[in-house]
N, CA, C and O atoms as CSV, one atom per row, in Angstrom:
chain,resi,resn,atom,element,x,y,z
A,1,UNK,N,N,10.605,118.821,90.833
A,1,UNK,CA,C,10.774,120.169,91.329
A,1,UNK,C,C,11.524,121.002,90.293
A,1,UNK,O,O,12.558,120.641,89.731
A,2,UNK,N,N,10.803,122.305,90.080
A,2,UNK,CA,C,11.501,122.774,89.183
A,2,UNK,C,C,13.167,124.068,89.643
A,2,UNK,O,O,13.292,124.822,90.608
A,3,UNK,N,N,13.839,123.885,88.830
A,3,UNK,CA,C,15.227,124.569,88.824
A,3,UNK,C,C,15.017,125.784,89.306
A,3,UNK,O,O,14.850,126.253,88.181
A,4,UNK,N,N,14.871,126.751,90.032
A,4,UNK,CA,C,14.786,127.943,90.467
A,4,UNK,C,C,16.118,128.952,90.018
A,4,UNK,O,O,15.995,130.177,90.022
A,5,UNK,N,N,16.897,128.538,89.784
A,5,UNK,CA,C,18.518,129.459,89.217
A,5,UNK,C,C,18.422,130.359,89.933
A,5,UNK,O,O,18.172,131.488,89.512
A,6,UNK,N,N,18.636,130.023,91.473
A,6,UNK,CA,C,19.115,131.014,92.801
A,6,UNK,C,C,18.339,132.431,92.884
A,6,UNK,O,O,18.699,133.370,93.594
A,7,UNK,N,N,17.079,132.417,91.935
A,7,UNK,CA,C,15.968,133.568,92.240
A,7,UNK,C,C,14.859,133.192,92.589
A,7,UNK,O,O,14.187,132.231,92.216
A,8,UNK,N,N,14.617,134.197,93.530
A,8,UNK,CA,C,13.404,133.952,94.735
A,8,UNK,C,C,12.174,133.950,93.824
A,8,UNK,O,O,11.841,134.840,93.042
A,9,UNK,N,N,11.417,132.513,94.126
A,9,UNK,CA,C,10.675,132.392,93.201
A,9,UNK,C,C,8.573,132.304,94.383
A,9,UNK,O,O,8.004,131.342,94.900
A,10,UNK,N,N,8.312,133.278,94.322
A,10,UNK,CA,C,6.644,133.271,94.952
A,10,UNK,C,C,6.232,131.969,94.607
A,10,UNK,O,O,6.506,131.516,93.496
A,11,UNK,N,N,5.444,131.156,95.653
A,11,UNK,CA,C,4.614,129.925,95.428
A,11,UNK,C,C,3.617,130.011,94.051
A,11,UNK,O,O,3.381,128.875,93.638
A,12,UNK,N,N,3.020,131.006,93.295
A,12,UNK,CA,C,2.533,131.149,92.070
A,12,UNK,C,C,3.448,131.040,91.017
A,12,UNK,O,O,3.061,131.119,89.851
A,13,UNK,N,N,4.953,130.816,91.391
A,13,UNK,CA,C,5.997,130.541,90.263
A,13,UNK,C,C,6.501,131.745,89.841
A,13,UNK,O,O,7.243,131.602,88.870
A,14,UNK,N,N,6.360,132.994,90.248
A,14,UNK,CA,C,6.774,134.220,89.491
A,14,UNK,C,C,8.025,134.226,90.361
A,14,UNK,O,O,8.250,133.933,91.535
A,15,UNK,N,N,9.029,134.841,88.952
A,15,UNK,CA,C,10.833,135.618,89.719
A,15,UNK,C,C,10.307,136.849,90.157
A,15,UNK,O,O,9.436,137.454,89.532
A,16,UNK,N,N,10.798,137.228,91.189
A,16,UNK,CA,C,10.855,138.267,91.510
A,16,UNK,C,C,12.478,139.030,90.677
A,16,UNK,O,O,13.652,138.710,90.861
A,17,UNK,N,N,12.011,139.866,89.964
A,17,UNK,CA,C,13.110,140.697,88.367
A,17,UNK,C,C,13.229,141.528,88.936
A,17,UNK,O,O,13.146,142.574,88.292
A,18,UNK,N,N,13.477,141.666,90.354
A,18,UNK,CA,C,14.132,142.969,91.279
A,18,UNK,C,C,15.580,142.674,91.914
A,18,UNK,O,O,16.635,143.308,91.889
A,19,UNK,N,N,15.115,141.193,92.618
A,19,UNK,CA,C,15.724,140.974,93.285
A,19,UNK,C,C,17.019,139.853,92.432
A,19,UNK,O,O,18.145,139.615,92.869
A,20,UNK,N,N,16.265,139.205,90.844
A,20,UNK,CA,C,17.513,139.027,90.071
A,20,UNK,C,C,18.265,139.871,89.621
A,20,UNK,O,O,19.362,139.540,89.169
A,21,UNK,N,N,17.854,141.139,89.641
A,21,UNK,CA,C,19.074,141.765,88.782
A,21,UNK,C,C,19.715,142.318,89.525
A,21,UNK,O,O,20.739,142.818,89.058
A,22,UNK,N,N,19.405,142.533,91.241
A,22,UNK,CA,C,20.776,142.850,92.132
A,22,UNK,C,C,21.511,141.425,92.127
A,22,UNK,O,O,22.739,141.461,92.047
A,23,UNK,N,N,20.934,140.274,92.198
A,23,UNK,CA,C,22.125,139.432,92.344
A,23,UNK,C,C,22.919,139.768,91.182
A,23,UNK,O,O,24.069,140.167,91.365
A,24,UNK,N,N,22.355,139.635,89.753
A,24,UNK,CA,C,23.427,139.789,88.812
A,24,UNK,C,C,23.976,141.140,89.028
A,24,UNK,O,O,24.969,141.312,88.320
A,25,UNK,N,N,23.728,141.985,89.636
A,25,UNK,CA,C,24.613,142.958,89.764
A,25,UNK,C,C,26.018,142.626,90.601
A,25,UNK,O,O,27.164,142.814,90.194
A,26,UNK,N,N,25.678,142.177,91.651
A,26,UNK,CA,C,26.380,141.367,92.960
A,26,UNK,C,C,27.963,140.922,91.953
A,26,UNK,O,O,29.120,141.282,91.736
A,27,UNK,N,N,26.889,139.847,91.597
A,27,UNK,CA,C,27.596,138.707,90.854
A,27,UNK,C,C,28.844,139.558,90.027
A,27,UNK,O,O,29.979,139.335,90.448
A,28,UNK,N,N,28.710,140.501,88.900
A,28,UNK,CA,C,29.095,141.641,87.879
A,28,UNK,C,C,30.118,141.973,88.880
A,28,UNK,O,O,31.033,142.121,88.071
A,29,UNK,N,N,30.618,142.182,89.915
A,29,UNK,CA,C,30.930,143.205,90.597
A,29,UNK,C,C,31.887,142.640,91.404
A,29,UNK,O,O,32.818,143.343,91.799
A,30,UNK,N,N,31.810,141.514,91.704
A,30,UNK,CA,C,32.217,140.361,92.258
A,30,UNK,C,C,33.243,140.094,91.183
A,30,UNK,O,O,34.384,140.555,91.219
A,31,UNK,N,N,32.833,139.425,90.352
A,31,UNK,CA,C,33.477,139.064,89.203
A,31,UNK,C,C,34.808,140.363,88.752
A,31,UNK,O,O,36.021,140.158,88.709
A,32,UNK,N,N,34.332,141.217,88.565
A,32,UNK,CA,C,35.033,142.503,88.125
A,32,UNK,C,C,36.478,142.443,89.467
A,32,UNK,O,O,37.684,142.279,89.278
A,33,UNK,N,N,35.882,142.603,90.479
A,33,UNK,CA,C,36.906,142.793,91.596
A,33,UNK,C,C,38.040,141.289,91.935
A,33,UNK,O,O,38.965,141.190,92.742
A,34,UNK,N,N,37.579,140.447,91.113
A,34,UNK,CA,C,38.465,139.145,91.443
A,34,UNK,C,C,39.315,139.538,90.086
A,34,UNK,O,O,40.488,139.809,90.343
A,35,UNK,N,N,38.951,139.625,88.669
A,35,UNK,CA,C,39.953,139.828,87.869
A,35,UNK,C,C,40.848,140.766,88.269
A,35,UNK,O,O,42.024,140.415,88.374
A,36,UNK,N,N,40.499,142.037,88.546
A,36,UNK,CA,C,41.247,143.103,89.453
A,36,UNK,C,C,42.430,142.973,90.430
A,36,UNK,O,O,43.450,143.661,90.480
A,37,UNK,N,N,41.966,141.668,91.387
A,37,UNK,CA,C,42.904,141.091,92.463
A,37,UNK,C,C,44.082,140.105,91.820
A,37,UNK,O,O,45.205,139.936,92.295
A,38,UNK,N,N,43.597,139.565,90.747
A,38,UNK,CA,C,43.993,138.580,90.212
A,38,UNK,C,C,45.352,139.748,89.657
A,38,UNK,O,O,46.493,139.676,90.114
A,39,UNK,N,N,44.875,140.865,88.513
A,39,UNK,CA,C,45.969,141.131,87.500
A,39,UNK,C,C,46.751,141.991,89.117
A,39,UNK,O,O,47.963,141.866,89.292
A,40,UNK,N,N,46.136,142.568,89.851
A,40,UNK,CA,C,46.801,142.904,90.637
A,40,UNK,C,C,48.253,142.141,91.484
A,40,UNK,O,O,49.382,142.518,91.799
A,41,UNK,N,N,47.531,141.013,91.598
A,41,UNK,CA,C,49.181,139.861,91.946
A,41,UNK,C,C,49.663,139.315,91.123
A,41,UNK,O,O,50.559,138.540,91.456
A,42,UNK,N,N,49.358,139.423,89.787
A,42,UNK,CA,C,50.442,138.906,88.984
A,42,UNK,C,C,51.552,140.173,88.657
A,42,UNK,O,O,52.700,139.805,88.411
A,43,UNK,N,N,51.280,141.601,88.642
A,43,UNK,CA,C,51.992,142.366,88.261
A,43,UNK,C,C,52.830,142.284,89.793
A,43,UNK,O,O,54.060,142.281,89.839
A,44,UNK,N,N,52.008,142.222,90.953
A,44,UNK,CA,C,53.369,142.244,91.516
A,44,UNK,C,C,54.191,141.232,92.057
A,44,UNK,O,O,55.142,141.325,92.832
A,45,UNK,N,N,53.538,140.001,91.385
A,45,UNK,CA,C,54.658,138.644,91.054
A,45,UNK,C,C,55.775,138.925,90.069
A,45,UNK,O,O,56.898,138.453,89.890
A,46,UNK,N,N,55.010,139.916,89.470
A,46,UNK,CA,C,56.424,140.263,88.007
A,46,UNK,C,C,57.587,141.094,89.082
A,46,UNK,O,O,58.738,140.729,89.321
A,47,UNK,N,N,56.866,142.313,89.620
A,47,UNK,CA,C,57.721,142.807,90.356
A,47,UNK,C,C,58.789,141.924,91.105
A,47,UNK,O,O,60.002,142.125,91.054
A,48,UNK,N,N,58.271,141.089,91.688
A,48,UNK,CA,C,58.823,140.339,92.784
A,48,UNK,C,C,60.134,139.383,91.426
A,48,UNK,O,O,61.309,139.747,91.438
A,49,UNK,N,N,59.969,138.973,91.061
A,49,UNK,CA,C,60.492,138.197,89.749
A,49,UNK,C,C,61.955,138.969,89.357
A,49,UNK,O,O,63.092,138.572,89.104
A,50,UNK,N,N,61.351,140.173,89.440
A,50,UNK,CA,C,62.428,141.242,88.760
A,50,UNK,C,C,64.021,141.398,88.972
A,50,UNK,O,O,64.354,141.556,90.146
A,51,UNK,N,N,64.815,141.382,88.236
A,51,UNK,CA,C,66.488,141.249,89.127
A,51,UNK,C,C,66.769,142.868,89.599
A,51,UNK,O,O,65.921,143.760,89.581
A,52,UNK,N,N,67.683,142.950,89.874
A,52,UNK,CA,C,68.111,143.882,90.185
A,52,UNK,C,C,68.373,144.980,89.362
A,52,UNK,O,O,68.041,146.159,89.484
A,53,UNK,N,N,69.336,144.126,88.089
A,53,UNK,CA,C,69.786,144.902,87.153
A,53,UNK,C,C,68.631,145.135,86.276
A,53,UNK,O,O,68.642,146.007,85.407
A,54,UNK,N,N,67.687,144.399,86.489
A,54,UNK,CA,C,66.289,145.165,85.739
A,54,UNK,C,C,65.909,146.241,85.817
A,54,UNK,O,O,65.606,147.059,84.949
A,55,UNK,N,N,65.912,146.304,87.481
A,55,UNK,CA,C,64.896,147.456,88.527
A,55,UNK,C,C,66.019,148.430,87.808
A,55,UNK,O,O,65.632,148.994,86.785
A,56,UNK,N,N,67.078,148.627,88.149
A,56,UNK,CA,C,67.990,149.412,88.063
A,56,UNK,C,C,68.304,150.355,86.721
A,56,UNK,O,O,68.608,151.539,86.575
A,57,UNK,N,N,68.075,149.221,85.802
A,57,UNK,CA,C,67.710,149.708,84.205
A,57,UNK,C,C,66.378,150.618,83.881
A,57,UNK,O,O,66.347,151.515,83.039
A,58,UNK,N,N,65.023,150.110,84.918
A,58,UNK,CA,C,64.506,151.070,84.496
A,58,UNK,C,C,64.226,152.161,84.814
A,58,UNK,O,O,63.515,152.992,84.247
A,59,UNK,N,N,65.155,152.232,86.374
A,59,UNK,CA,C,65.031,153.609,87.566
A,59,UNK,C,C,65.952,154.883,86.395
A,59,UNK,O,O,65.721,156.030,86.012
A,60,UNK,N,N,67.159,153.752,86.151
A,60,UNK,CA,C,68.071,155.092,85.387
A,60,UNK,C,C,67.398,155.583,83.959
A,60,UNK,O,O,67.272,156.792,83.766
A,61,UNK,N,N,67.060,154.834,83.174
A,61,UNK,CA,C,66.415,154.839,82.097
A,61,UNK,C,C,65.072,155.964,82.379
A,61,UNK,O,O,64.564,156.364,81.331
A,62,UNK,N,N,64.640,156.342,83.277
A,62,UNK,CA,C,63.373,157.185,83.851
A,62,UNK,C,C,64.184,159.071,84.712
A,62,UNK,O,O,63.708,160.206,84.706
A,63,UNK,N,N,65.530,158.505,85.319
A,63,UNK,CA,C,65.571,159.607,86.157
A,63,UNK,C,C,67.080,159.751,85.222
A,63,UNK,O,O,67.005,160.977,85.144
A,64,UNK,N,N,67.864,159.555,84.763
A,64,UNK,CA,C,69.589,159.575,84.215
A,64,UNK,C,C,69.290,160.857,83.669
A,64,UNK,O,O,70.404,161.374,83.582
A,65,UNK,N,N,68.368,161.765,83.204
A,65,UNK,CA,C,68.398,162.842,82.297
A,65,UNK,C,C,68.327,163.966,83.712
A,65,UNK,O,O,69.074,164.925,83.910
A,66,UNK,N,N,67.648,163.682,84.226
A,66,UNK,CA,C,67.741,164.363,85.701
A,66,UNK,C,C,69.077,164.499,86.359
A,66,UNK,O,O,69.478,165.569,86.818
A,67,UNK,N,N,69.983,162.994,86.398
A,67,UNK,CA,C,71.179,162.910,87.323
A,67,UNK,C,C,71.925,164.081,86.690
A,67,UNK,O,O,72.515,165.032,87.201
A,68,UNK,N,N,71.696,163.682,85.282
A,68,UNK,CA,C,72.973,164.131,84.391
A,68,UNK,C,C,72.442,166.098,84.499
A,68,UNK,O,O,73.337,166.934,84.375
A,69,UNK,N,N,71.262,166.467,84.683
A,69,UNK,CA,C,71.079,167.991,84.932
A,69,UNK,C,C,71.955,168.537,86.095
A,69,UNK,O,O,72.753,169.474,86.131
A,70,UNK,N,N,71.488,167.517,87.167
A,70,UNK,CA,C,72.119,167.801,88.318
A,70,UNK,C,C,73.664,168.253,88.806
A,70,UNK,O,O,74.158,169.069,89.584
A,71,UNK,N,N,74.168,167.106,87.769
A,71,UNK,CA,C,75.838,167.174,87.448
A,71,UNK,C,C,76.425,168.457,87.133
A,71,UNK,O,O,77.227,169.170,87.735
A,72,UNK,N,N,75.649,168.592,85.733
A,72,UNK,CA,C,76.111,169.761,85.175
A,72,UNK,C,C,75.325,170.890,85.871
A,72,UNK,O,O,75.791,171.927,85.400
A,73,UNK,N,N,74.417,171.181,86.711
A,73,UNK,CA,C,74.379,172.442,87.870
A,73,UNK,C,C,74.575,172.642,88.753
A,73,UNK,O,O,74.400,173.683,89.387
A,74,UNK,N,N,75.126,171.398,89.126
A,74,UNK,CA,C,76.072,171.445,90.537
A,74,UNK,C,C,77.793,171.972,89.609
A,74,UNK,O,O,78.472,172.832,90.170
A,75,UNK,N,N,78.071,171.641,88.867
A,75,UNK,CA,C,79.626,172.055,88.570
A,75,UNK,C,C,79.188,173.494,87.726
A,75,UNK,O,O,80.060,174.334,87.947
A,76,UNK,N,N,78.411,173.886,87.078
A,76,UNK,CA,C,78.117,175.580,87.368
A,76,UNK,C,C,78.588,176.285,88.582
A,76,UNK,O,O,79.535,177.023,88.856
A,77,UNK,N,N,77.607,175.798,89.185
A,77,UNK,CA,C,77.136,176.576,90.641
A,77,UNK,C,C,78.261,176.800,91.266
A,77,UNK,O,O,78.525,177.890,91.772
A,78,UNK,N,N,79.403,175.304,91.303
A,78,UNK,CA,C,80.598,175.186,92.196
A,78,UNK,C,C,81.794,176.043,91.317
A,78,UNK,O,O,82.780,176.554,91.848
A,79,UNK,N,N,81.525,176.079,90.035
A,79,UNK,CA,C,82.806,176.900,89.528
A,79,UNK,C,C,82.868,178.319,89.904
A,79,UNK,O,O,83.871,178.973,89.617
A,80,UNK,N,N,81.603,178.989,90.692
A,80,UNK,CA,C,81.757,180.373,91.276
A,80,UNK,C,C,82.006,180.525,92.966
A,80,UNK,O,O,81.942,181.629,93.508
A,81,UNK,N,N,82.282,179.339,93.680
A,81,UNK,CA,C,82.391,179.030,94.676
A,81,UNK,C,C,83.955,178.974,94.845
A,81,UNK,O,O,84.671,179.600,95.626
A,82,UNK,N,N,84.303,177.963,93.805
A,82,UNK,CA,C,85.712,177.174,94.361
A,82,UNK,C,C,86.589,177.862,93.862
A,82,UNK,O,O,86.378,178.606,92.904
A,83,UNK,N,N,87.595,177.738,94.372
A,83,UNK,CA,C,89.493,178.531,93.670
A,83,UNK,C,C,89.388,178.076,92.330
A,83,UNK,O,O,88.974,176.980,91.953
A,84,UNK,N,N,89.771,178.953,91.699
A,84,UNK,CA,C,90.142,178.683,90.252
A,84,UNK,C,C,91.303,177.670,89.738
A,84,UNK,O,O,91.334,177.165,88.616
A,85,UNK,N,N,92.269,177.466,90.794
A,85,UNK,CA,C,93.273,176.107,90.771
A,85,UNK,C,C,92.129,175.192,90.631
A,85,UNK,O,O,91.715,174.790,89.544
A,86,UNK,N,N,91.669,174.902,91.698
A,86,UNK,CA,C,90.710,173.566,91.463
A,86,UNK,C,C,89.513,173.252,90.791
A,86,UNK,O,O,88.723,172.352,91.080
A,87,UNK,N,N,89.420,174.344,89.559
A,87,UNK,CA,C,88.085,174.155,88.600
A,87,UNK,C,C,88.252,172.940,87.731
A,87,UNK,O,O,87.439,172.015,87.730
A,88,UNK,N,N,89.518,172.983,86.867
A,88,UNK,CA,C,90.165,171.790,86.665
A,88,UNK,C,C,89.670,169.993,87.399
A,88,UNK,O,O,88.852,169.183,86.963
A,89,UNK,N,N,90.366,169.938,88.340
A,89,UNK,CA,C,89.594,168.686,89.678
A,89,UNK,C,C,88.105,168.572,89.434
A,89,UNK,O,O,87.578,167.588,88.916
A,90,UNK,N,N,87.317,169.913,89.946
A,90,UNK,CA,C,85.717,169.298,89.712
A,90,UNK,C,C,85.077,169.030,88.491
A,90,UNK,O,O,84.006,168.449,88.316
A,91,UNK,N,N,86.278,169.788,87.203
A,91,UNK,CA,C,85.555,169.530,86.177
A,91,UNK,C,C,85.680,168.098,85.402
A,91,UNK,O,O,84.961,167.605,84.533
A,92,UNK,N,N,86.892,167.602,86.056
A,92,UNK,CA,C,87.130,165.998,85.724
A,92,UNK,C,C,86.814,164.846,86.468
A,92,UNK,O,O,87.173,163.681,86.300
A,93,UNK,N,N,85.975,165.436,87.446
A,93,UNK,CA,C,85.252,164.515,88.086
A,93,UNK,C,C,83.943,164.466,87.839
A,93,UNK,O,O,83.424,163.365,87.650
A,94,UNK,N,N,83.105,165.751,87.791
A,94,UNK,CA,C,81.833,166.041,87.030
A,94,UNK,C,C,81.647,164.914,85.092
A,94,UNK,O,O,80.688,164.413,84.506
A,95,UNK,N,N,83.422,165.032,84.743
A,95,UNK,CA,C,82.637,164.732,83.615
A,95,UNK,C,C,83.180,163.198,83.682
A,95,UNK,O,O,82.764,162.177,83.134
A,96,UNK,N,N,83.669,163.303,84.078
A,96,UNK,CA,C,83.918,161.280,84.846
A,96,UNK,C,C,82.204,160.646,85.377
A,96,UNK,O,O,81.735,159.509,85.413
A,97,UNK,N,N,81.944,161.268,85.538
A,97,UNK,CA,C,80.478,160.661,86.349
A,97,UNK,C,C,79.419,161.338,85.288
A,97,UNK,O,O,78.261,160.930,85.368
A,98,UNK,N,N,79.636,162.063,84.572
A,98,UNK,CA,C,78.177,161.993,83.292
A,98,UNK,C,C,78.994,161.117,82.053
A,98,UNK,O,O,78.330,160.629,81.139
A,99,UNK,N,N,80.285,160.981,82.095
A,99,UNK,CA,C,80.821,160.094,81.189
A,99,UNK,C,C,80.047,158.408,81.996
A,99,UNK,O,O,79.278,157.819,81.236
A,100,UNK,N,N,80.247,157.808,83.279
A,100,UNK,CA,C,80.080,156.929,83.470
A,100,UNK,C,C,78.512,156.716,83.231
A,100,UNK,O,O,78.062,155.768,82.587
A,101,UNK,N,N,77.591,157.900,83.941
A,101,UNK,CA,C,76.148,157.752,83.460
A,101,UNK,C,C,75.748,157.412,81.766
A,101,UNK,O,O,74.954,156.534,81.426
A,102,UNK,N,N,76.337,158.130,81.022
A,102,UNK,CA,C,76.158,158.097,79.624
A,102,UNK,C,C,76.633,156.315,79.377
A,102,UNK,O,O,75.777,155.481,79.083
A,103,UNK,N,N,77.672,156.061,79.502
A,103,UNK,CA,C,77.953,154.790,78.898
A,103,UNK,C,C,77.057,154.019,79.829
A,103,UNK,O,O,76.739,152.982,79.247
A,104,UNK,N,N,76.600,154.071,80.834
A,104,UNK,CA,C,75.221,152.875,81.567
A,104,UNK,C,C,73.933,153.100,80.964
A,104,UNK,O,O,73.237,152.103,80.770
A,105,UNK,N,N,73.558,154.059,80.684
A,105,UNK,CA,C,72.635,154.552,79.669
A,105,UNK,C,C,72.989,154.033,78.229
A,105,UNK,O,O,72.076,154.014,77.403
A,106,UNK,N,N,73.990,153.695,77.937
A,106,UNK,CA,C,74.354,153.383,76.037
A,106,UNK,C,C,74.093,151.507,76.637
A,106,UNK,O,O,73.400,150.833,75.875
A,107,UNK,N,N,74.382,151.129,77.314
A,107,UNK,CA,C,74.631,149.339,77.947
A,107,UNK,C,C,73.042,149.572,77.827
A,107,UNK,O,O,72.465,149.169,76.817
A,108,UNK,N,N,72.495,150.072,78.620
A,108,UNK,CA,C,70.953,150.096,78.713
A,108,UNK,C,C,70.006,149.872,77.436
A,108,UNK,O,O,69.213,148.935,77.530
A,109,UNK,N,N,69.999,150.526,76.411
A,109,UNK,CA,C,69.766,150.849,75.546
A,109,UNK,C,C,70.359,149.752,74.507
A,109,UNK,O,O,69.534,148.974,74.027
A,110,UNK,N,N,71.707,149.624,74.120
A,110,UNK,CA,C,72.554,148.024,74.057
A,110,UNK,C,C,71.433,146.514,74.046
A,110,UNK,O,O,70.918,145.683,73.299
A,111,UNK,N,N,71.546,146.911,75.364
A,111,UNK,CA,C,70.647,145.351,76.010
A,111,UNK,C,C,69.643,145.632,75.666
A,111,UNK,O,O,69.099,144.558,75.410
A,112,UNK,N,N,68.623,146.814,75.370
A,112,UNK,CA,C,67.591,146.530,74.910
A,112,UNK,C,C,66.843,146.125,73.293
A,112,UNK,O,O,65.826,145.646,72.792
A,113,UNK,N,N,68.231,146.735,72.938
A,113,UNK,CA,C,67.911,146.392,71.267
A,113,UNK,C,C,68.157,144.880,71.114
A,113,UNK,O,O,67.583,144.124,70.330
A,114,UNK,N,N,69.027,144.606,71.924
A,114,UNK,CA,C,70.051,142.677,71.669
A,114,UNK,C,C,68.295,141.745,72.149
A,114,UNK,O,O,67.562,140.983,71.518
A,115,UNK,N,N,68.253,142.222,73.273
A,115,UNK,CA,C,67.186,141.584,73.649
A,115,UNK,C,C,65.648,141.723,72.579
A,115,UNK,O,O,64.910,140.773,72.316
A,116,UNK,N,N,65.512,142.757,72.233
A,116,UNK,CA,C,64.282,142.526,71.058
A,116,UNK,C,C,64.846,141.954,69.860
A,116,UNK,O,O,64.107,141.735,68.900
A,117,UNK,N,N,66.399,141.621,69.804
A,117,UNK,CA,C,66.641,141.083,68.311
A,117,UNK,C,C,66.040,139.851,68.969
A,117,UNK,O,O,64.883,139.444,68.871
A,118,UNK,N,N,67.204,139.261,69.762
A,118,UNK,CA,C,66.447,137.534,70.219
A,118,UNK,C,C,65.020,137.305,69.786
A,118,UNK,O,O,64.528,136.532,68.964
A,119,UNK,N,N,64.357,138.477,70.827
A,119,UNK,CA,C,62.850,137.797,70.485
A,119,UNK,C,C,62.318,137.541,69.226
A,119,UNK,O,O,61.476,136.707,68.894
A,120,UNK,N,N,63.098,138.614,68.373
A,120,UNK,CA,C,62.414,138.066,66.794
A,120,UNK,C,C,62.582,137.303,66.210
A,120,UNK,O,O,61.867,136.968,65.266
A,121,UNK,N,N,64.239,136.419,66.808
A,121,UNK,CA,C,65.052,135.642,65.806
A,121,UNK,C,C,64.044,134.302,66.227
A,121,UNK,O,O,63.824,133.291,65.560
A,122,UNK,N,N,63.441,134.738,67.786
A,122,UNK,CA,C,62.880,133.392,67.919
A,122,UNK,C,C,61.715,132.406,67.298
A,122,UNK,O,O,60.724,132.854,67.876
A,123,UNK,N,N,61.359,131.593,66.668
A,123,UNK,CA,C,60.373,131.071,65.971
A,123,UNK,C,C,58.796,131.419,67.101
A,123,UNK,O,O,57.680,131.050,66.734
């Protein structure tokens, strides 16, 4: 008996070349959507993998230029609001907290250079 390779084959022996090339379409498509599923759970195995101080490195590393806008237009805004005794107070707290953002941002940046040295030093 001869091998048919899963196409519908007429008792005169002819493929029907309609109905193979939807299977290989099938097949194409099939195939396509499993690699898809596949890279799809490994990225969010990475996610899942991820520490904290990762996530955290790359939330600030994405939004810190934002915090740090915010800082400095919120202590604008408040220096026409508040008593002039206490401009002093918000302004050393404003720059206490873009001082603390800046140096988590310099650690950030730190760890990322230390960490690509390793990888190179590695064989």
């Amino acid at each position: 008996m001869k091998d048919t390779n899963k196409y519908d084959v007429d008792p005169a022996g002819v493929i029907d070349v309609a109905a193979a090339v939807k299977l290989k379409e099938a097949e194409s498509r099939t195939a396509v959507q499993l690699k898809h599923a596949e890279a799809k759970a490994r990225k969010e195995e990475l996610l899942i993998r991820e520490s904290a101080k990762e996530t955290a490195s790359k939330h600030l590393a994405k939004f810190a230029g934002l915090y740090l806008l915010i800082c400095v237009c919120t202590f604008i805004y408040s220096i026409q609001m508040i008593p002039e005794n206490t401009i002093a107070v918000v302004a050393g707290l404003i720059t206490l907290v873009v001082t603390n953002l800046s140096n988590i941002l310099k650690g950030i940046v730190d760890n990322g250079t230390v960490d690509a040295e390793r990888s190179n030093d590695k064989p």
